[in-house]
DRENTORKOL-3810 file (N, C-alpha, C; in nm, 4 decimals):
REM DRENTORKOL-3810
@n.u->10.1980; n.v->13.2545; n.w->9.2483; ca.u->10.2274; ca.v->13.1392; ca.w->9.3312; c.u->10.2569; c.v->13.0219; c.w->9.2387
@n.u->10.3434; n.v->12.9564; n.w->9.2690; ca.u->10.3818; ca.v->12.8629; ca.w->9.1394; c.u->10.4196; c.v->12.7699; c.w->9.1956
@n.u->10.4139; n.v->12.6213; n.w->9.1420; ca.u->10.3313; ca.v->12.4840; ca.w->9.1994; c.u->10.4861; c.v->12.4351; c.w->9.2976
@n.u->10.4508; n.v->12.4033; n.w->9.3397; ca.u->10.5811; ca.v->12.3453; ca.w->9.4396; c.u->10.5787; c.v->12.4552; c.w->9.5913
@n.u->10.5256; n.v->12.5342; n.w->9.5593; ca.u->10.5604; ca.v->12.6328; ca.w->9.6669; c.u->10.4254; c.v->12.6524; c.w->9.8330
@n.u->10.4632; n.v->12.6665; n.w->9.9225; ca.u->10.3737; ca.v->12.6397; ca.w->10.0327; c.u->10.2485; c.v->12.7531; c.w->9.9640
@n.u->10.1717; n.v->12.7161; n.w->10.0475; ca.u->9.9745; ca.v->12.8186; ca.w->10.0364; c.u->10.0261; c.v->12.9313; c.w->10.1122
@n.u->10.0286; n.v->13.0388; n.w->10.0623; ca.u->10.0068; ca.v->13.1881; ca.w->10.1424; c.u->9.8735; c.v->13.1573; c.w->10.2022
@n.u->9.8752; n.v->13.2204; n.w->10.2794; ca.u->9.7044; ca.v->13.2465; ca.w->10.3747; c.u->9.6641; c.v->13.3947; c.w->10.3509
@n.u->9.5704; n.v->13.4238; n.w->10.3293; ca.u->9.5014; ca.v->13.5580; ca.w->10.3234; c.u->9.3808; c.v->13.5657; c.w->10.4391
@n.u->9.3363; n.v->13.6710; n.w->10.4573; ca.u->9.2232; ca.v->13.6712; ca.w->10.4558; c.u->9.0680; c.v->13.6171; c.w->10.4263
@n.u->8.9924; n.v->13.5807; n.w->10.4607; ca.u->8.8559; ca.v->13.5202; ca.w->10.3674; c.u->8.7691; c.v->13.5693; c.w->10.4691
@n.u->8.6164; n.v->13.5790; n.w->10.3823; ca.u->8.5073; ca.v->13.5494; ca.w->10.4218; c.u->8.4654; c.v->13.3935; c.w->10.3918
@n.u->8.3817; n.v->13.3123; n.w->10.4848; ca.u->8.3119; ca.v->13.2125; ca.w->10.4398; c.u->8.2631; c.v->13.1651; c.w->10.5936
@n.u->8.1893; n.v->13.0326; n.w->10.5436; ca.u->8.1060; ca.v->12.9563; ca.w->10.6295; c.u->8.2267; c.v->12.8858; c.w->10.7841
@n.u->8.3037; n.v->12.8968; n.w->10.7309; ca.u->8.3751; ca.v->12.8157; ca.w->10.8755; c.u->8.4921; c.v->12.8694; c.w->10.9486
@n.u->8.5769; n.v->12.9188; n.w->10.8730; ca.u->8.6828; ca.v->13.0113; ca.w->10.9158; c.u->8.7100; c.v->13.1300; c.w->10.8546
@n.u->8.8035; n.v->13.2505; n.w->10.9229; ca.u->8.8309; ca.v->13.3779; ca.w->10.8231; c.u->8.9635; c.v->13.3671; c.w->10.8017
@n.u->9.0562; n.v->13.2391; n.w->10.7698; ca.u->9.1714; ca.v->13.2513; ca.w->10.6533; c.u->9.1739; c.v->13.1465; c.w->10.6030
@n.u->9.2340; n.v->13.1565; n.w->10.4793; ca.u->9.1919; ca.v->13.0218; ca.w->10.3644; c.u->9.2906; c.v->12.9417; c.w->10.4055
@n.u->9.3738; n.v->12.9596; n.w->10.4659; ca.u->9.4571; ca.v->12.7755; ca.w->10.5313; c.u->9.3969; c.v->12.6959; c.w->10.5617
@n.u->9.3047; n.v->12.7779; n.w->10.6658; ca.u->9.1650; ca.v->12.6562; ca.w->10.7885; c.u->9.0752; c.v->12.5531; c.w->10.6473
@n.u->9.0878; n.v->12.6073; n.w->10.5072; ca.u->9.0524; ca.v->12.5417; ca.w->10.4008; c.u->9.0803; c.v->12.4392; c.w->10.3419
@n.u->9.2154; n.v->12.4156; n.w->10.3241; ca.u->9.3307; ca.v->12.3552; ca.w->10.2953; c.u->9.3076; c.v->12.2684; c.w->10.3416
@n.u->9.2785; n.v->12.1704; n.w->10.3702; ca.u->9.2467; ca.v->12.0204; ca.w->10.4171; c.u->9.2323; c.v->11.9308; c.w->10.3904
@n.u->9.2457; n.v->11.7813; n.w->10.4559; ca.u->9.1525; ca.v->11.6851; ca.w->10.4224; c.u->9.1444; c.v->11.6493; c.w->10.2874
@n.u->9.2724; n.v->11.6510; n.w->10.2148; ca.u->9.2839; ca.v->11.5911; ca.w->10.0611; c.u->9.3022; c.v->11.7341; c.w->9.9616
@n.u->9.3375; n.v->11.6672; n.w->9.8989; ca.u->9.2960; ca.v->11.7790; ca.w->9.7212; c.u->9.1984; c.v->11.8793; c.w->9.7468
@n.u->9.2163; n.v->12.0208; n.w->9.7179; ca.u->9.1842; ca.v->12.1441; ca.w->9.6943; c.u->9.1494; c.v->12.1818; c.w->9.5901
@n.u->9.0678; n.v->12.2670; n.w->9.5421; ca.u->9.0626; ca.v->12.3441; ca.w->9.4021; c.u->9.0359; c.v->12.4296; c.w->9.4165
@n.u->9.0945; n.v->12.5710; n.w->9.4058; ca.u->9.0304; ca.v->12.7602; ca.w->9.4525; c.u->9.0694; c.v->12.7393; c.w->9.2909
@n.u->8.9390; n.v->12.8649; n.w->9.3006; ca.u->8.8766; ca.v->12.8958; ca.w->9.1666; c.u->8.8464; c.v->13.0642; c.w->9.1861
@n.u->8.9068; n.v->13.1130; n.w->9.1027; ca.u->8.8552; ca.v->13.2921; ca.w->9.1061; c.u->8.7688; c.v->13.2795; c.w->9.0027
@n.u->8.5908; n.v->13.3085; n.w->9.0601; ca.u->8.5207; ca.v->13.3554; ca.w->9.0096; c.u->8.4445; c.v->13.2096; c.w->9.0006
@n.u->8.3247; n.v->13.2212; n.w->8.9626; ca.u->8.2310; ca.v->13.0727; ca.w->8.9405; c.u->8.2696; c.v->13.0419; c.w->8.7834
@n.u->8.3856; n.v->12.9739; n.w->8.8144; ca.u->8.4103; ca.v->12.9032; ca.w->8.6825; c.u->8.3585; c.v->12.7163; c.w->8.6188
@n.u->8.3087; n.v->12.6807; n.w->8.7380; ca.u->8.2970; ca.v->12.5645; ca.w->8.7657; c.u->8.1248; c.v->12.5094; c.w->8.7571
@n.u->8.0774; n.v->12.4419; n.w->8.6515; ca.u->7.9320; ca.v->12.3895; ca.w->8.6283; c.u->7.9109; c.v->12.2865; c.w->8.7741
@n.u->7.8016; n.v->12.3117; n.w->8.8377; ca.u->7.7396; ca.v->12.2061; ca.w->8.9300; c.u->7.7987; c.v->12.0972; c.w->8.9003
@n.u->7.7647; n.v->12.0440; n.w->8.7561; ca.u->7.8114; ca.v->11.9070; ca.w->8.6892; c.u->7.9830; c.v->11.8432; c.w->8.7240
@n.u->8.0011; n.v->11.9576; n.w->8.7036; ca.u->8.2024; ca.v->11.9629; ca.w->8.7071; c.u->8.2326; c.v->11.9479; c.w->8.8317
@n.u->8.1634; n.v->12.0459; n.w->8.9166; ca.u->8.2266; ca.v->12.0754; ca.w->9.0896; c.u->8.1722; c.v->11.9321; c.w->9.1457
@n.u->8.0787; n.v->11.8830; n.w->9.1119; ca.u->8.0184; ca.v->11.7110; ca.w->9.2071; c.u->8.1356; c.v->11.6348; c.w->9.1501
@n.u->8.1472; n.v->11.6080; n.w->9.0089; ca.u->8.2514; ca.v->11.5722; ca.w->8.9656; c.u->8.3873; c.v->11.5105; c.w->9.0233
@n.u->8.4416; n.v->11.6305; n.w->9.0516; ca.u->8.5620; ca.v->11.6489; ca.w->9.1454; c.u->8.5176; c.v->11.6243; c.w->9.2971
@n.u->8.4096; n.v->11.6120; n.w->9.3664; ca.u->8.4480; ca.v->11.6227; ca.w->9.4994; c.u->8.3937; c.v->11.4537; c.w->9.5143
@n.u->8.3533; n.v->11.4332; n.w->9.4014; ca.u->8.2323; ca.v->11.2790; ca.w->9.4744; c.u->8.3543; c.v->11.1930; c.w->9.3421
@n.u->8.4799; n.v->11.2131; n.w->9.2864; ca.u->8.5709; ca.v->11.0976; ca.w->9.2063; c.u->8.6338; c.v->11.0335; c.w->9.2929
@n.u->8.7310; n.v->10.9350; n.w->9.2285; ca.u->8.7810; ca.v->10.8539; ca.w->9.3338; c.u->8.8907; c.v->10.8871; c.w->9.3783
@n.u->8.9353; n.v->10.9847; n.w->9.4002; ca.u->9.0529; ca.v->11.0949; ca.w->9.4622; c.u->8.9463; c.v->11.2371; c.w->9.4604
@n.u->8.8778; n.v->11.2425; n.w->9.5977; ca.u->8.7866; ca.v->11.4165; ca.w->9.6388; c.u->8.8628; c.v->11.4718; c.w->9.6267
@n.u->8.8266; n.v->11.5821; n.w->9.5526; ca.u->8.8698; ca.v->11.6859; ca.w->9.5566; c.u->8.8107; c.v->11.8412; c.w->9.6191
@n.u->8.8035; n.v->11.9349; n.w->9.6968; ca.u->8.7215; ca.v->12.0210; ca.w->9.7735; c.u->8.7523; c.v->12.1159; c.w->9.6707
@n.u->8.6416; n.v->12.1774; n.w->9.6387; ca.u->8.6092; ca.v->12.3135; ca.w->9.5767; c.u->8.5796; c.v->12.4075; c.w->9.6681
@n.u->8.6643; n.v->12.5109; n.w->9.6642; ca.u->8.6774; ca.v->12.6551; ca.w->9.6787; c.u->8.6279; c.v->12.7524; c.w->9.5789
@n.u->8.5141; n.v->12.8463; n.w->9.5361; ca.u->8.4956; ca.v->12.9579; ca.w->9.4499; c.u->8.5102; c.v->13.0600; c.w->9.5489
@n.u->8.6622; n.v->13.1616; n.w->9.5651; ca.u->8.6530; ca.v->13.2836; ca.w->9.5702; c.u->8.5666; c.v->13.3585; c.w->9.4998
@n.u->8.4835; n.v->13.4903; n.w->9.5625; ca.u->8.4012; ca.v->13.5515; ca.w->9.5054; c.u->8.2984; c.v->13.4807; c.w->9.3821
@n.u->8.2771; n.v->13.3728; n.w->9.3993; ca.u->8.2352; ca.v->13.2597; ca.w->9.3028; c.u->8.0488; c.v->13.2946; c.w->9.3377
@n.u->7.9460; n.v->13.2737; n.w->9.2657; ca.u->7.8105; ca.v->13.3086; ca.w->9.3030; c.u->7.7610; c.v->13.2359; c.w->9.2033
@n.u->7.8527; n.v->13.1144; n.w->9.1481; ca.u->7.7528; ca.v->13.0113; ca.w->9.0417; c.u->7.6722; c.v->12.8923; c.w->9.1465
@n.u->7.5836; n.v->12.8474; n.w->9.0493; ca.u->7.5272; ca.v->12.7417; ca.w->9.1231; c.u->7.5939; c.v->12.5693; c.w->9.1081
@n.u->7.6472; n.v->12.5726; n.w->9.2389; ca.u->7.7476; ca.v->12.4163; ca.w->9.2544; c.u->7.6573; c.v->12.3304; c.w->9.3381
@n.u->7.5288; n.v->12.3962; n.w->9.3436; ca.u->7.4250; ca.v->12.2940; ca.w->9.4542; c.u->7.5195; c.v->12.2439; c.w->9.5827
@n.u->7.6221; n.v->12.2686; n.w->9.6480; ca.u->7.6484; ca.v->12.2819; ca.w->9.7830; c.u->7.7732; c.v->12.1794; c.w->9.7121
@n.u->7.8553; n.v->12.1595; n.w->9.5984; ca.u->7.9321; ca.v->12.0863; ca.w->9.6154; c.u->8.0655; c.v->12.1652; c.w->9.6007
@n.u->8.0436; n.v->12.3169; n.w->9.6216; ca.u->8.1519; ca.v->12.4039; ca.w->9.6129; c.u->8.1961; c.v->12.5208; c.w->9.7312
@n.u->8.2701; n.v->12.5465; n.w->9.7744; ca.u->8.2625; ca.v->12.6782; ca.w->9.9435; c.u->8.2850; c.v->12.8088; c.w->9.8521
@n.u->8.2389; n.v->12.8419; n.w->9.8767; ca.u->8.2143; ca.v->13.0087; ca.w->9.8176; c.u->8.2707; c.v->13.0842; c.w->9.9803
@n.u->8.3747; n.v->13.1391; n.w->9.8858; ca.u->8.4889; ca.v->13.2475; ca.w->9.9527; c.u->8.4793; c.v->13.3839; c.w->9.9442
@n.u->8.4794; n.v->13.4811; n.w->10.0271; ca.u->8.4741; ca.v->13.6127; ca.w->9.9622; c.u->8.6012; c.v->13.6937; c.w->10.0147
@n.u->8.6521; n.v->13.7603; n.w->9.9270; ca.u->8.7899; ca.v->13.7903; ca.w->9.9232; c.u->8.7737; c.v->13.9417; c.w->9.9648
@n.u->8.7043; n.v->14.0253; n.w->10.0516; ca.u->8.6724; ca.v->14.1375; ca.w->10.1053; c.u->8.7837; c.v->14.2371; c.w->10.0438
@n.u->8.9213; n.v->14.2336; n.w->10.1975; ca.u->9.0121; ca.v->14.2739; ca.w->10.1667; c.u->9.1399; c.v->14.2784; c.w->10.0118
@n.u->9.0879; n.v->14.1866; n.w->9.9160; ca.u->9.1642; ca.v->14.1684; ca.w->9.7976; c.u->9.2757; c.v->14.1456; c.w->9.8096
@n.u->9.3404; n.v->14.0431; n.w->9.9582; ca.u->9.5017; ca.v->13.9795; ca.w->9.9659; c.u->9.5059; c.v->13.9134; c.w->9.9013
@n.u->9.3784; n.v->13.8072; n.w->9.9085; ca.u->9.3591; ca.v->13.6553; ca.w->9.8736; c.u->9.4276; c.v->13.6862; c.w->9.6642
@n.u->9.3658; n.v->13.7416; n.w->9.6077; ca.u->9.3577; ca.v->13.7712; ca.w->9.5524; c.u->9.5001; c.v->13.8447; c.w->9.4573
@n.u->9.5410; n.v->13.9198; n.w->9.5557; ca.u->9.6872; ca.v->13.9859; ca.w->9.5123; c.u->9.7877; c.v->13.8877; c.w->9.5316
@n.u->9.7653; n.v->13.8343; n.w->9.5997; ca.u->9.8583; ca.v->13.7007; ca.w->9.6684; c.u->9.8857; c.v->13.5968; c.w->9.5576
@n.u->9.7727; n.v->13.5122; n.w->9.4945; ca.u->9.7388; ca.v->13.4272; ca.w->9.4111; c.u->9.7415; c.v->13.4989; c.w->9.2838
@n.u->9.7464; n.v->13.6215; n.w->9.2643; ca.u->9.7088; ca.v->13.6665; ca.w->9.1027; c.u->9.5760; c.v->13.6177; c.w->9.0215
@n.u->9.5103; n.v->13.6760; n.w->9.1394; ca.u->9.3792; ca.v->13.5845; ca.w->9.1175; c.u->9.2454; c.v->13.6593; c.w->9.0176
@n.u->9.3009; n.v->13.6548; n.w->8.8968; ca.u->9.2117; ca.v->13.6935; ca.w->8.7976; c.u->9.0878; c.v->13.5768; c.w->8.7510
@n.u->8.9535; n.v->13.6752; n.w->8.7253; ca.u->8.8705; ca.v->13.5590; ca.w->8.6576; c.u->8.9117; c.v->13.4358; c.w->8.6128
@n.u->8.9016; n.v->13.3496; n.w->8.6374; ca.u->8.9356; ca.v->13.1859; ca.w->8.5992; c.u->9.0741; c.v->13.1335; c.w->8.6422
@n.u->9.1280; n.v->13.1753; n.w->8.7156; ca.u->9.2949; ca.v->13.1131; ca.w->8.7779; c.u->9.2307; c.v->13.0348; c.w->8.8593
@n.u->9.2665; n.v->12.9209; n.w->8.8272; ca.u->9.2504; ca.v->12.8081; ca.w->8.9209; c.u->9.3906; c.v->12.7627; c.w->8.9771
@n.u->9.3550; n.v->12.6569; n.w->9.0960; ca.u->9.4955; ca.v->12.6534; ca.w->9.1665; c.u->9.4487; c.v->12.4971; c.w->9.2083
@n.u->9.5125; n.v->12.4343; n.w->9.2575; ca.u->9.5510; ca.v->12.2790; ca.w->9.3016; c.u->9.6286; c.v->12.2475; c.w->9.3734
@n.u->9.5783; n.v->12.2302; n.w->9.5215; ca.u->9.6887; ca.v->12.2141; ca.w->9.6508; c.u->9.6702; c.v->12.0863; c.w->9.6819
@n.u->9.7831; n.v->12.0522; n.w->9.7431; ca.u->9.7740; ca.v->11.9021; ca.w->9.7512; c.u->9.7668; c.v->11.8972; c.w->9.8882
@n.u->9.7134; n.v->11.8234; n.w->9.9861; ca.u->9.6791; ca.v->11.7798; ca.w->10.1303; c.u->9.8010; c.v->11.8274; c.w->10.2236
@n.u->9.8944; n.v->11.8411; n.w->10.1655; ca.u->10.0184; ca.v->11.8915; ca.w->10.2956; c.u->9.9813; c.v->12.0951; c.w->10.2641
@n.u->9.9110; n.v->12.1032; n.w->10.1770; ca.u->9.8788; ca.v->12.2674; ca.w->10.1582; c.u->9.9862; c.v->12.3385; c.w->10.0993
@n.u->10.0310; n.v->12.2516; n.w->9.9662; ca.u->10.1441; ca.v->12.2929; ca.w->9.8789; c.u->10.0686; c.v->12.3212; c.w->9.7635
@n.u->10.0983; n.v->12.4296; n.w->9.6341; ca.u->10.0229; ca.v->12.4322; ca.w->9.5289; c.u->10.0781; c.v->12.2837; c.w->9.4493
@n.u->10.0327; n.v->12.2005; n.w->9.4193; ca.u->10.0791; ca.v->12.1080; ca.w->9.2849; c.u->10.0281; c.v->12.2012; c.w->9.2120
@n.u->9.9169; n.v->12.2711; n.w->9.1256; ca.u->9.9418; ca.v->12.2964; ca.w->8.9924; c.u->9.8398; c.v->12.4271; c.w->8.9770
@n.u->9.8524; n.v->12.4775; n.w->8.8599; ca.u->9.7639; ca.v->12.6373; ca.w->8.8279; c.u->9.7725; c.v->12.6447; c.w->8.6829
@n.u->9.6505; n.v->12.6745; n.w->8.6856; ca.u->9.5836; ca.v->12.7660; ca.w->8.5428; c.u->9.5176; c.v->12.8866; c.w->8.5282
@n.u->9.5347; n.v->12.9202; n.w->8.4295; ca.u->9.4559; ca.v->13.0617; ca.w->8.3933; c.u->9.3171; c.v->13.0121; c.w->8.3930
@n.u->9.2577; n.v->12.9511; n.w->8.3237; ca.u->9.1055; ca.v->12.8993; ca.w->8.3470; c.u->9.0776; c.v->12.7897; c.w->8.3922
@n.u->8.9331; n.v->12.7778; n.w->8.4157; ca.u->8.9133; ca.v->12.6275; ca.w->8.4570; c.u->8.9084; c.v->12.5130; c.w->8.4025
@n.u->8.9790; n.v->12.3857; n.w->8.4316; ca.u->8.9845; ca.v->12.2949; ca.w->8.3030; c.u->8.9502; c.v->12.1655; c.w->8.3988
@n.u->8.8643; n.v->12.1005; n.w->8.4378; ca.u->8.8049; ca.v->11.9886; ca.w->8.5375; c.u->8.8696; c.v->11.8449; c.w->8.4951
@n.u->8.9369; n.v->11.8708; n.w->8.3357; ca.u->8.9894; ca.v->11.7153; ca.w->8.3274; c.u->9.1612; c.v->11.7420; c.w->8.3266
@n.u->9.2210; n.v->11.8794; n.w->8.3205; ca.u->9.2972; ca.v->11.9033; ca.w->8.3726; c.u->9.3297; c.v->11.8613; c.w->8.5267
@n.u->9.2072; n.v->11.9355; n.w->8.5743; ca.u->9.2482; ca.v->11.9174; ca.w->8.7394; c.u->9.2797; c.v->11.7699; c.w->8.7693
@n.u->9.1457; n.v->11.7086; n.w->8.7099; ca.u->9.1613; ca.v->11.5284; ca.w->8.7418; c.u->9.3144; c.v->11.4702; c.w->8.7110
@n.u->9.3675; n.v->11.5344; n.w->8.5836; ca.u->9.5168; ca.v->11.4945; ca.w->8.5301; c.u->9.5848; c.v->11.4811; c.w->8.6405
@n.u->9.6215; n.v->11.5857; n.w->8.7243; ca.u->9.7212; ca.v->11.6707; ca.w->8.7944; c.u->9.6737; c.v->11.5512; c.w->8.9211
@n.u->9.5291; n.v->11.5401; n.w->8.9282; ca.u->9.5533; ca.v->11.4954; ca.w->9.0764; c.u->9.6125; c.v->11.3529; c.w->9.0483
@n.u->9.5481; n.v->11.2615; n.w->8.9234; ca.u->9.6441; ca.v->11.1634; ca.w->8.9221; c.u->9.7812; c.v->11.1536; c.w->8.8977
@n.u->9.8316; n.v->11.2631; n.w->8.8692; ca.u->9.9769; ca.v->11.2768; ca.w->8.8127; c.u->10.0478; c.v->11.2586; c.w->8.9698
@n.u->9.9567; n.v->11.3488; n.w->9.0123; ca.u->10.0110; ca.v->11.4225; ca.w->9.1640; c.u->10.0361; c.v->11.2396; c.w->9.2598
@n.u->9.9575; n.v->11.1748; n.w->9.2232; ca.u->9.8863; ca.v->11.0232; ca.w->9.3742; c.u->9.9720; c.v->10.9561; c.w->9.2619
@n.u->10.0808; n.v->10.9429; n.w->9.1321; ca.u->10.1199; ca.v->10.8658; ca.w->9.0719; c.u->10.0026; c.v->10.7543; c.w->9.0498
@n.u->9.8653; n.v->10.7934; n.w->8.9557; ca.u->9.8113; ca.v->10.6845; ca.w->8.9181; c.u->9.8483; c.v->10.7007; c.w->8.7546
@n.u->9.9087; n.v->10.7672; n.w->8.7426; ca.u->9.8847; ca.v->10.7683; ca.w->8.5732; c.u->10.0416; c.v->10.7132; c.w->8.5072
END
């Protein structure tokens, strides 16, 4: 999936809906394959001055509730995104990817989102 291009929807397990669009919301995104993301990092991003919502597919680190832990049952989510250990992704509020990495990089993400809101 490569940045400019709309969110495929898959499948999910989680707390509120069963496809990851119903996710997509309400500002800046971050899906994360696998718990790549320190408590420290994930508050980080959701409590800066552009929130950002954390998503960990199949993720089981401890984000003390500032991250949604996804479970990718069926493995669309997953085939869809090329979603190997540490691919992170960055959707922007209309549920477009702005940006992706192979691992997790939290001052990356911050980059992108200001790149993304033209603060930088």
């Amino acid at each position: 999936m490569r940045p400019g291009a709309p969110a495929a929807d898959a499948p999910v397990t989680g707390p509120a809906a069963p496809w990851l669009l119903h996710y997509l919301h309400d500002g800046f995104t971050v899906l994360t394959f696998g718990a790549v993301a320190s408590r420290e990092e994930a508050a980080a991003l959701r409590h800066g001055s552009i929130p950002c919502r954390m998503l960990q597919v199949d993720g089981h680190g401890d984000t003390d509730g500032d991250a949604v832990l996804l479970g990718d049952d069926a493995g669309l989510l997953a085939l869809r995104y090329d979603g190997k250990p540490g691919t992170t992704y960055l959707f922007r509020p209309d549920q477009i990817v702005c940006a992706r990495w192979r691992r997790f990089d939290a001052a990356a993400v911050r980059a992108a989102v200001e790149h993304a809101t033209a603060r930088t």
